[in-house]
Structure formats: C-alpha cells, structure tokens
C-alpha positions in Angstrom: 0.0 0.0 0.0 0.9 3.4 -0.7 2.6 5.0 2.4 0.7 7.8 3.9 -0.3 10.9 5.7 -3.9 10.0 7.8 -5.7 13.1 8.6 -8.6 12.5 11.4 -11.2 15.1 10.3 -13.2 16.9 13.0 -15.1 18.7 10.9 -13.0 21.8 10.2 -13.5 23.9 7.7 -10.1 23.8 6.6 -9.4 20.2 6.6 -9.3 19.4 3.0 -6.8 22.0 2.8 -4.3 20.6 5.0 -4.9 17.6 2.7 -4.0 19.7 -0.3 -0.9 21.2 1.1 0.4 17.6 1.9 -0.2 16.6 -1.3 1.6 19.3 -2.7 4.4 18.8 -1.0 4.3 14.6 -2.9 3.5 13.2 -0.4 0.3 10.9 -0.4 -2.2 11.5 2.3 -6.2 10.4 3.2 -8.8 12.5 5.4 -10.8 10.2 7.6 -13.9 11.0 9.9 -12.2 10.9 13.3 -14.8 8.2 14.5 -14.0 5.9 11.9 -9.8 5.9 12.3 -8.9 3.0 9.7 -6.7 -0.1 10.5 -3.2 1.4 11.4 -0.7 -0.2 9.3 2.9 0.3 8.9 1.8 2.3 5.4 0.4 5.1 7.6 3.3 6.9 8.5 1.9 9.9 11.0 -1.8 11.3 12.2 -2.5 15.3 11.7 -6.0 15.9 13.9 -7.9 18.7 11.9 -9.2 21.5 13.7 -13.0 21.7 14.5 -16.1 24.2 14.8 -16.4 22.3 18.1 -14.7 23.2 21.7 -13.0 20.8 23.5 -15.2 21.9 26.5 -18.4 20.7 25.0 -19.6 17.9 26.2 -21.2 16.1 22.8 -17.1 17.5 21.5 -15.8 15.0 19.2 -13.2 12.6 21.9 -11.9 9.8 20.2 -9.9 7.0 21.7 -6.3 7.6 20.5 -4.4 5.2 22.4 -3.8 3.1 19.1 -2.0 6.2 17.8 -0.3 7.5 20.4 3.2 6.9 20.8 3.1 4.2 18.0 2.5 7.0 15.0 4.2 10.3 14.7 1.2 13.0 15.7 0.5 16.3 15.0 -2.4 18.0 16.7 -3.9 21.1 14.5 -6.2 23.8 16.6 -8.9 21.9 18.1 -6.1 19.1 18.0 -3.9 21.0 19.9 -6.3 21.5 22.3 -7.9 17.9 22.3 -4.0 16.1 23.0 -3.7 19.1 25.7 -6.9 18.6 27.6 -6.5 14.2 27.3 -3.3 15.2 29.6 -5.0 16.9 32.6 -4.1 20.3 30.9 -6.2 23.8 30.8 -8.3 24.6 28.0 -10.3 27.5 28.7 -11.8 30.4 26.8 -9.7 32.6 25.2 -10.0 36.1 26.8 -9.6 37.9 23.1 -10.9 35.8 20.8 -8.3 34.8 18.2 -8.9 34.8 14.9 -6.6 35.9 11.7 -3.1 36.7 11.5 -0.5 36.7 14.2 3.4 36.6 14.9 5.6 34.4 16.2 7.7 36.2 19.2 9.4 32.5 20.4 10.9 29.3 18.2 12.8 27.1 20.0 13.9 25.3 16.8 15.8 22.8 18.3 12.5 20.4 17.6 12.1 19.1 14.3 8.6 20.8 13.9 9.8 24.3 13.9 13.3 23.4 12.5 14.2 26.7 10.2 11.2 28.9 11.0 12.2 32.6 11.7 10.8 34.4 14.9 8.7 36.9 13.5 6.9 34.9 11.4 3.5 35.9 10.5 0.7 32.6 11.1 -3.4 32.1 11.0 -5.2 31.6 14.2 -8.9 30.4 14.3 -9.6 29.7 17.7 -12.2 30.9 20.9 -10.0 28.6 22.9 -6.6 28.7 24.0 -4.6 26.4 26.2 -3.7 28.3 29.1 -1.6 25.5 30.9 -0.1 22.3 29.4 1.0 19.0 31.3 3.9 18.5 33.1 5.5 16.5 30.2 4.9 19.0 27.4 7.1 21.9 26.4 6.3 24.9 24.7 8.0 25.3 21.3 6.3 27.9 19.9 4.7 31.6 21.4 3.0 34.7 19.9 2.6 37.7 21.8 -1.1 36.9 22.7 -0.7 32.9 22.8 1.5 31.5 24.9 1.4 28.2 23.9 0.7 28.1 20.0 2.9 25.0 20.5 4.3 22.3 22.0 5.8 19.1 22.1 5.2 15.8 24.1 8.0 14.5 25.8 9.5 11.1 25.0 7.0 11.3 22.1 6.7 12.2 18.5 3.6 14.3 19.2 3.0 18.1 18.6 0.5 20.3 18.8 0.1 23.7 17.3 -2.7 26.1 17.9 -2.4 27.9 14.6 -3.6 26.7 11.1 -0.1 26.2 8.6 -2.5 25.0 6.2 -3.4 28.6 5.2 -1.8 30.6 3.1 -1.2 33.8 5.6 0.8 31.6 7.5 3.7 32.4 5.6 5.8 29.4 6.9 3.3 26.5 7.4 4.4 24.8 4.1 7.9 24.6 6.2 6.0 23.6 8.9 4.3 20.7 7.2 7.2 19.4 5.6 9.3 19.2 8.5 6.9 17.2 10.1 6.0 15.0 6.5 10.0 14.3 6.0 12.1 15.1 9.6 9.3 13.3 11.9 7.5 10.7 9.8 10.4 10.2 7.1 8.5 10.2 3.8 10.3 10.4 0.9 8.0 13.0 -0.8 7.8 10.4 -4.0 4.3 10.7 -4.9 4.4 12.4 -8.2 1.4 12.1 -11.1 4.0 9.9 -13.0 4.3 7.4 -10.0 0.5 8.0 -10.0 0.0 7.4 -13.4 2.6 3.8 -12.8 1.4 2.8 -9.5 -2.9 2.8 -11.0 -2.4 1.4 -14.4 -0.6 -1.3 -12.6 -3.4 -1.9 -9.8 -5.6 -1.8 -12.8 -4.1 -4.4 -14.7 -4.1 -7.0 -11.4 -7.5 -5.9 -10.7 -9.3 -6.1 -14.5 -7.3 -8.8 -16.0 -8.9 -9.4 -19.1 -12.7 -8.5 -18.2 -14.3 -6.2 -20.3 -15.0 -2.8 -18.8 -17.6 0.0 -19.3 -17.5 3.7 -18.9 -19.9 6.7 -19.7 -17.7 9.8 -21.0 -18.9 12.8 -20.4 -16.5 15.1 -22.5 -15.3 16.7 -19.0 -11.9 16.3 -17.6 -12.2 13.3 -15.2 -14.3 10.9 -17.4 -11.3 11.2 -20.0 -8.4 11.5 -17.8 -10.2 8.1 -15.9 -10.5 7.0 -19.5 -6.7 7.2 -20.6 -5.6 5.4 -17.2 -8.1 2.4 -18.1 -7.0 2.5 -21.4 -3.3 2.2 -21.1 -3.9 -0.7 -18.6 -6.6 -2.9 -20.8 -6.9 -1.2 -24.1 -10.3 -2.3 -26.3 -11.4 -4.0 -23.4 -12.7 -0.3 -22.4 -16.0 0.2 -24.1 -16.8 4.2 -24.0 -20.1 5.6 -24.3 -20.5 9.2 -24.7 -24.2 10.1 -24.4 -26.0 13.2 -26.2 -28.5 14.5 -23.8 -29.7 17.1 -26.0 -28.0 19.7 -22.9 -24.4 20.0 -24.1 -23.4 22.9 -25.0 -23.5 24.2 -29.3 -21.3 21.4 -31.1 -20.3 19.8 -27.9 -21.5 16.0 -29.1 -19.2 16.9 -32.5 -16.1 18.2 -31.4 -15.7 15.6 -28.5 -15.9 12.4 -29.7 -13.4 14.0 -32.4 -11.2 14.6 -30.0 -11.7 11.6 -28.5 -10.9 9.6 -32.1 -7.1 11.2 -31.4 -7.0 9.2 -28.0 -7.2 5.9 -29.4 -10.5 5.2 -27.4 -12.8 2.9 -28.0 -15.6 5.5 -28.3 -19.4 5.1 -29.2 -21.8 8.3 -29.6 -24.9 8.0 -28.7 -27.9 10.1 -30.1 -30.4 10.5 -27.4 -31.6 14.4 -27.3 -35.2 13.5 -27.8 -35.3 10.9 -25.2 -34.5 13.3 -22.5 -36.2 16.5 -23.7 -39.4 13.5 -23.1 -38.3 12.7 -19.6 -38.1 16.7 -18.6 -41.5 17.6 -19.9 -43.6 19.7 -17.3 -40.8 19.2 -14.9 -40.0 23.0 -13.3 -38.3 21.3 -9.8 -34.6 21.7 -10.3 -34.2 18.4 -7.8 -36.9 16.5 -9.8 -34.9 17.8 -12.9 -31.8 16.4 -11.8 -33.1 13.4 -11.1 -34.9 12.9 -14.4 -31.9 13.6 -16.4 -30.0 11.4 -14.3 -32.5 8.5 -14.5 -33.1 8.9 -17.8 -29.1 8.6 -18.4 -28.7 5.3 -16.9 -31.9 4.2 -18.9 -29.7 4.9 -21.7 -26.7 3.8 -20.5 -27.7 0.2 -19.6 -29.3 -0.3 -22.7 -26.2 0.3 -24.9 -23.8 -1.7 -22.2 -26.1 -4.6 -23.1 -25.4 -4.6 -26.0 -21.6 -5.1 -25.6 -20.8 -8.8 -24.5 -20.0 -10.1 -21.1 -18.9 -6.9 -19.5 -18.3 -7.1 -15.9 -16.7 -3.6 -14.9 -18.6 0.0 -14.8 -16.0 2.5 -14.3 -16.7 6.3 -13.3 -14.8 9.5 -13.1 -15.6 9.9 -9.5 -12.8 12.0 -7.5 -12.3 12.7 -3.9 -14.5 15.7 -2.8 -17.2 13.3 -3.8 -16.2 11.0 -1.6 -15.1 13.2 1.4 -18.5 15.3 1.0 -20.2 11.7 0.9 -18.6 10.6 4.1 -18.4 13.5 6.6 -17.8 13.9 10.3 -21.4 14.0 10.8 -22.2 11.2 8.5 -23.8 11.7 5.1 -24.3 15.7 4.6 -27.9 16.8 3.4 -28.6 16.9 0.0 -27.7 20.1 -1.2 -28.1 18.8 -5.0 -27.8 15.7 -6.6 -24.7 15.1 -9.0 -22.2 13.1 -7.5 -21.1 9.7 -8.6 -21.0 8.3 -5.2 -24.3 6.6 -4.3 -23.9 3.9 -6.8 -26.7 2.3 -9.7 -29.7 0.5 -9.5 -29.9 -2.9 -8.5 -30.5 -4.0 -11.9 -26.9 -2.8 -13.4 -25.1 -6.3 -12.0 -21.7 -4.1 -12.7 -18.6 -4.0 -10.0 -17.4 -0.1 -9.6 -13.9 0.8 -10.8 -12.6 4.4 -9.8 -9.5 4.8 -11.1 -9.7 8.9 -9.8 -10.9 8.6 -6.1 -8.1 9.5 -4.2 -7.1 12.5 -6.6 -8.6 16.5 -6.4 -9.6 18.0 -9.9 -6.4 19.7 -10.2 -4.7 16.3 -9.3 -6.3 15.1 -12.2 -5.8 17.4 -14.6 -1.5 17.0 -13.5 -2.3 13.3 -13.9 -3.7 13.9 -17.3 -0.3 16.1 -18.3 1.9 12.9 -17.1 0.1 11.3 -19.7 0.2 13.8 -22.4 -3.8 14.3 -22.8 -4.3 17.6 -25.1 -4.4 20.5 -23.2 -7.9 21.9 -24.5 -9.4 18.8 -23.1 -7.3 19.2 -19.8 -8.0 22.8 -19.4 -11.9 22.2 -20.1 -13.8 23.6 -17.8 -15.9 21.7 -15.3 -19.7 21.2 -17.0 -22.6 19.8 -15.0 -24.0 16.6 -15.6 -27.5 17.3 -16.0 -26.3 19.8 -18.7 -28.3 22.9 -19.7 -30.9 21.3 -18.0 -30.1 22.6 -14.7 -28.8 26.4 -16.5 -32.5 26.5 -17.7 -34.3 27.6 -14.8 -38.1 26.7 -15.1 -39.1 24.0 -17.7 -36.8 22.6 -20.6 -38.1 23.1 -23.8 -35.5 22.6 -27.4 -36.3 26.3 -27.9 -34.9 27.1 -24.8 -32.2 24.6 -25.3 -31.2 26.1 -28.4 -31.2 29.7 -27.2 -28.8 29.2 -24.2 -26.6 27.2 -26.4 -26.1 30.3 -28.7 -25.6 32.7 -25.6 -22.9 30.4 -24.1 -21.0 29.9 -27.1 -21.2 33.6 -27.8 -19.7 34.1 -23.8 -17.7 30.7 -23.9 -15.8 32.1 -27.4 -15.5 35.5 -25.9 -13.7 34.2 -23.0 -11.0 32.1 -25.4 -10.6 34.7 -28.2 -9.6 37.2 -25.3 -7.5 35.3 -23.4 -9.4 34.6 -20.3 -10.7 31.4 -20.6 -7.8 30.3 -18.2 -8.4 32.2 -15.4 -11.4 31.3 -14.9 -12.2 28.1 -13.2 -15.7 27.9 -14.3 -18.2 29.9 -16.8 -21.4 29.4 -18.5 -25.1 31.3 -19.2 -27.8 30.7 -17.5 -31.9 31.0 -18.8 -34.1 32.7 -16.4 -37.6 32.3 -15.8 -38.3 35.8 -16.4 -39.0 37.9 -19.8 -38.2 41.8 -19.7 -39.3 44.5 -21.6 -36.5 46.3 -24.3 -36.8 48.5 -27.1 -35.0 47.4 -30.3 -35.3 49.7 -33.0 -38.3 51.5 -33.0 -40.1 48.6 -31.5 -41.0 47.7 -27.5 -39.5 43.9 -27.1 -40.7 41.4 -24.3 -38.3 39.1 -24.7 -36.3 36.7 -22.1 -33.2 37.2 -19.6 -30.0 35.5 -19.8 -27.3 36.0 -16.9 -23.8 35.2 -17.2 -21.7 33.2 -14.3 -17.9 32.6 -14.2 -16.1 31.9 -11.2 -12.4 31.1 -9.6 -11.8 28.4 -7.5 -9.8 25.2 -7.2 -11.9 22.8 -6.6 -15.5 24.1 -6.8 -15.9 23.8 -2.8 -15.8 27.5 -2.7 -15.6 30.0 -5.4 -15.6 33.7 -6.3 -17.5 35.7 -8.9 -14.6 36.0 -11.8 -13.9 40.2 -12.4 -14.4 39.9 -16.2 -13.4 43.6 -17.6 -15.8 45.5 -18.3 -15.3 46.3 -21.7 -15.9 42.3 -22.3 -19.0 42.0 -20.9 -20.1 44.8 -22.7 -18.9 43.2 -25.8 -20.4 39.9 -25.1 -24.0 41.4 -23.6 -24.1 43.5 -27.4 -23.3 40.4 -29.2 -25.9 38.5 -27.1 -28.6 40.7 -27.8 -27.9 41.7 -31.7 -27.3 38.0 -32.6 -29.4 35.7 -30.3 -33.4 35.8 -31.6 -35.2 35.9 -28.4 -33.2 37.7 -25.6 -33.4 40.9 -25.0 -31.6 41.5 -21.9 -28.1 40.0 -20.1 -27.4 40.1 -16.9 -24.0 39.3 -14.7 -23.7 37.3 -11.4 -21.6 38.8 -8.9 -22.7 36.2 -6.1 -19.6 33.7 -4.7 -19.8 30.2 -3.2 -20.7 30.1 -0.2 -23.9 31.0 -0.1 -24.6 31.1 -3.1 -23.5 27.6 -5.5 -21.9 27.7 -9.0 -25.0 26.3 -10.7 -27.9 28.2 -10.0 -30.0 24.9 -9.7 
C-alpha cells in the first residue's frame, strides 16, 4: 500500500486543505472522519487531527480514543487538535479572553525540535480559535509563542507528538508549508515520491491486477475526469474499455461533434450515442430543479444500460468519481444533506449487475488534470472547464423546452468564445449562461421587445468547494452582452452574477 499521511477530520472547515498542502508537498495522504480511524498499518506513516467548529469543553465534543495512535505514530495536533492532545493530559483549556482569529506573529521558536526546525521568529501565522490552552502537562514543552498565545505550540515529551494552535495550512501563515514538511519528512520520514507519473505507474498497474482481461464500461462525459479516468483504463486494458458518450440534448453548441473527435485522437474505444429527444421527453412539465436532476439522471442510466447490453460479457462500470465526492459523501457527521444531486457516489440501481472501478478517487480536480499532463492528454481537453452533468438542464431555470435549449446554447457559445478569443478562458475556473424564468421588456429599434433574460456566471476556484465571482473587464461583458442581444433571436436582456460560493452555488440549480 501506498505510504501515507492519515488526517482525522473533525469537521473543520479547513481540513481538506491541510490535505491539499500535503499533497503538494508529494506526499500521499487520506482524510478520515475521526470516528472511523482505519486499521493502522505500517503504510500510515503519521496522524494530523484537523481543527473543529467544536470546543473541546463541550460535552457532545468529538473525543476519540487515540491510544492506538499515540506513541506508536508520529502525531501532529492542528487547533482543536492541539487542544484535544492538551486537555486528554490533565491540561487547561479555557476560553480565550480575546478571541483569536486571523493573523499573528511568532515572538518565540525554540527550533531545536524538528517541527519548527528553520522557521524565523517573527513569522507571520493564522489563528482560528475561541480557545486557547492556558496551561499544558507537566510532560509538554512549549515550542512555539506569539505575543497573545502562549502556547501556539508544543511538544510531548519522550513522544513524537506536537500540537500547534495555529492553522499552517493557510496561506497567511507564511511558513506552514515549512511547517508541514518538517513534520511529512524530519518526523515521519517520507520520501515525498508521490508524483502524477508514480501515479499514473502505480494505477495502471493496480488496474491491470485488478481487471485482467474483463471487459470494462464507462460513460464519457466530454469533461476532464471521465477522460483523464478514460486514458488510465485504457493504457492498462486497451479495447477492453468500451466508451459511451451520451447526447442528452443539454451539451453545449457542437459539444456532441467536437468531442468524440477529439476523443478519435486518443485511441479510445468510443461510441456516440444520439439520445436528445429521449430526455427533452423525460423533462417535460418538470419545473423542480431536484426533480430535474433526477430525471436527467434516470433517464441517463436508462440509456446507459441499454447500450452496455449490447456489448458482450462486460463485468466492470468505471466512473470518473474523484475525492471531494467521496469526502462530501462521508463527513464527520455522516452523510451531509442533499444540497443537489450530482455526484457519482451513491452507486446504480440494483439492476446494473456491474462492479465499480474508480481509477480517480483519491485524486482533487487539479490532481487530475497534472495526472492527465503525465500522460500527455491535449491540453484543450485538460484545461476544459468543469460542465454539470445534468447539462443545460439545470442552466434552464423553469421547464426545458429545445427552444430554450437552443437559445442558451447560442448565448454560451457567444460568452464561452468570448472568453478564449480574449485570453481569459484560463483564469477562470468555471463559466457558462444561465436561462431565467423571467421575460423583460426592451426596445430594439423602434419597437417595444418582451423578450427573455440571460445571466452570465464565471467563477475562480480550485476545486469548486468555494468559489468567487470572476472580475471579467468591463469592456468584455459589454462586448459579449451586445453580441448576445444583436445575434441571439429571443433575448433581450443579459445580466451578470456577482454572487460567490458560499452562499450562493456555482449552478444556479
């Protein structure tokens, strides 16, 4: 097995960040619910405890038995972590008297510990906390003070255990990368070898011993991680990977076209399917975006599992499901409430007799897309941005009708080819045109107009677990909203949204 970072997750907001830093730093790592620690094996290499919205105080706080971990594992307690190791001890947690949140100084290193080796006094790092731990056991030692925290950390005697009550996970902590690394390499001794090439060797690999020579199936989608899980499968059992790409009738203008072209260059074994009609049937009437979703969705597997039965003997479904899905799916608190329905994780029917294969699980979206340079996928497919599964169907607020279909294709290719031919298309994580439900009145010409609303949405972000409005220029969106409303029969008015995520999601349904 793969050696590894385990990160016990008390339901911080910043947790899957401390994942990404590790990961940046090639080192392989996993985020676990802290009340269902794995088996410890000699693969996992050292325990980080995430911070928490909780308080140690509380009595329902999260209090997990660590005595498997303890002084077998390197350990490094994070914030609530900190705290947790602290209190277990017989030390003082109490409320802090000035609550402590954003950015600080170090005024003490002792950087004789391995933790802080090469950190400079001075340095500026995040706090998050309404705790702070105001005295520590006999058997700790403070390593670490800023002017307002005492002990923003320490170190366990006759241990490899440390606890830090700031976040080095953050960016304004100029020197947690250092942080994290001392304790990834100088603790734990990792070798910091887990690279998108070793990735790339390590899966096809697995893959091989796993598939043999059953035949596998897997819906493409046109999107990053359905062809970046696509290559991997490929390289390890060729034409035993059957491809379906499915045409909902809610891609976007020339979509069905121009990928499975692309996908010809691959080498894939690729069939396009046809099935527009099929869906625009299954949406009729249908205004709920939930019940939407879940008609698209249905309707997808419908046509799904009637073209994988027509391919002989396969025994595999694979999916482009990557690790947000699954961290979102398992949370501290068990499965979070359904804020939308798109993920991968919740399986098929019981009809589809077909074992899973996830070649992307344990990867983040930009993971994958450094996975899919390792393997030398075209960068217009690996620069793609991210496009719901439910399609236009879900950018169409209100029923789907073709009309409507073919309008906001129009509009988004208008903003989509705006965005390339002016060189943004790469700093933006995410854009696209949304139909609203709404009709406003214009003038065009000498005539009054009561035609419909389109808004525009693009967004930064890494991930898509939180994003910001992207600050098109001006001068563009002026551009695109005149082009929009000269060329496209049937809108009269465009709109931009300036909302970010939280509260408000990428899609608007």
């Amino acid at each position: 097995m793969e050696e590894m970072i385990l990160i016990l997750d008390f339901g911080s907001q910043y947790t899957q960040l401390i994942a990404r830093r590790i990961r940046e730093l090639n080192v392989y790592c996993e985020i676990h619910p802290y009340n269902k620690i794995p088996e410890m094996g000699s693969h996992i290499k050292g325990v980080i405890l995430s911070g928490s919205p909780f308080s140690v105080r509380d009595e329902d706080a999260p209090k997990p038995d660590l005595s498997a971990i303890r002084k077998t594992f390197p350990l490094l307690g994070v914030c609530y972590g900190a705290q947790l190791l602290s209190q277990y001890d017989g030390g003082e947690v109490m409320p802090s008297e000035i609550r402590e949140y954003g950015r600080a100084n170090l005024s003490y290193i002792d950087d004789t510990h391995e933790l802080v080796k090469g950190m400079t006094n001075g340095s500026q790092v995040w706090m998050s906390h309404g705790d702070t731990i105001l005295n520590i056991p006999k058997d700790f030692e403070i390593i670490a003070s800023t002017h307002d925290v005492k002990v923003a950390g320490y170190h366990i005697k006759g241990e490899q255990t440390y606890g830090i009550q700031f976040h080095p996970e953050v960016y304004h902590s100029v020197e947690g990368a250092k942080l994290l690394q001392n304790f990834i390499v100088d603790v734990c001794g990792l070798s910091q070898s887990w690279t998108p090439d070793s990735f790339v060797d390590i899966t096809v690999a697995e893959l091989k011993e796993t598939l043999g020579d059953d035949k596998v199936v897997l819906g493409l989608s046109g999107g990053v991680d359905s062809s970046v899980a696509a290559l991997l499968l490929h390289k390890a059992i060729g034409k035993n990977l059957h491809c379906i790409f499915v045409d909902n009738g809610l891609l976007r203008k020339n979509e069905f076209e121009e990928v499975l072209e692309s996908y010809k260059h691959m080498g894939l074994n690729v069939k396009g399917v046809d099935s527009a009609d099929r869906f625009y049937k299954s949406l009729e009437g249908l205004t709920d975006p939930e019940g939407k979703r879940k008609a698209i969705g249905k309707t997808f597997i419908e046509v799904f599992d009637d073209e994988a039965h027509l391919i002989q003997d396969v025994k595999w479904l694979a999916q482009g499901t990557i690790y947000p899905d699954i961290i979102e799916s398992v949370s501290v608190k068990g499965p979070s409430a359904t804020i939308k329905s798109h993920h991968n994780v919740g399986g098929l029917p019981d009809y589809m007799k077909l074992k899973i294969v996830e070649p992307l699980k344990t990867l983040f979206k930009d993971e994958v897309r450094r996975v899919g340079r390792a393997m030398e996928m075209k960068s217009e497919l690996l620069k793609r941005h991210p496009f719901p599964g439910p399609g236009l169907g879900i950018r169409i607020l209100g029923d789907v009708t073709p009309e409507k279909v073919r309008i906001l294709q129009e509009v988004d290719h208008i903003f989509i080819q705006g965005l390339k031919d002016n060189g943004l298309y790469d700093m933006v994580w995410q854009a696209g045109a949304m139909f609203l439900p709404i009709q406003s009145v214009g003038v065009m010409g000498d005539e009054r107009t009561y035609e419909n609303v389109v808004a525009l949405r693009a967004v930064s972000s890494t991930d898509g677990m939180t994003a910001d409005w992207s600050h098109l220029p001006f001068e563009f969106l002026a551009k695109v909203s005149n082009d929009v409303i000269n060329k496209v029969k049937g809108v009269n008015r465009v709109v931009y949204d300036i909302s970010s995520k939280p509260p408000a999601t990428i899609e608007w349904e």
